[in-house]
N, C-alpha and C positions, 0 to 999 in steps of 0.2 A: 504494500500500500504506500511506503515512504517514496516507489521508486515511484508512481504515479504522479503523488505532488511534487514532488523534485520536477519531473518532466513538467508540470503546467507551467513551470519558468522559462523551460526551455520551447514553448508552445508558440510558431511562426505565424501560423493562420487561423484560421476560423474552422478547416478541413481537421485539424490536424488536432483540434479541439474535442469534437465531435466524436474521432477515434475514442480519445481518450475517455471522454465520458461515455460511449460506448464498453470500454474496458470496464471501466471501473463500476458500471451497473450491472454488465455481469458478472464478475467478481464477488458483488454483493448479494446477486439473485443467489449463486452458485452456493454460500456461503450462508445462507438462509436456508438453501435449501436442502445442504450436509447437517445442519443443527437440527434441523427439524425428523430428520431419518435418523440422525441418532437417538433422538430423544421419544422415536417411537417405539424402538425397541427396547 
């Protein structure tokens, strides 16, 4: 996650934004949705 916000300093355009929040939504989706399988069993 650190290297994410490091990289929005390094962020050129508005494309290259986009990716990143991209990533970083599913990251969070992914990361919700390992908790949540764990925590069913």
């Amino acid at each position: 996650m650190a290297a994410e916000i490091l990289k929005t300093v390094l962020v050129r355009d508005l494309n290259e934004l986009m990716v990143l929040g991209a990533v970083i939504l599913l990251r969070a989706l992914l990361s919700l949705l390992i908790h949540f399988e764990m925590k069913k069993d």
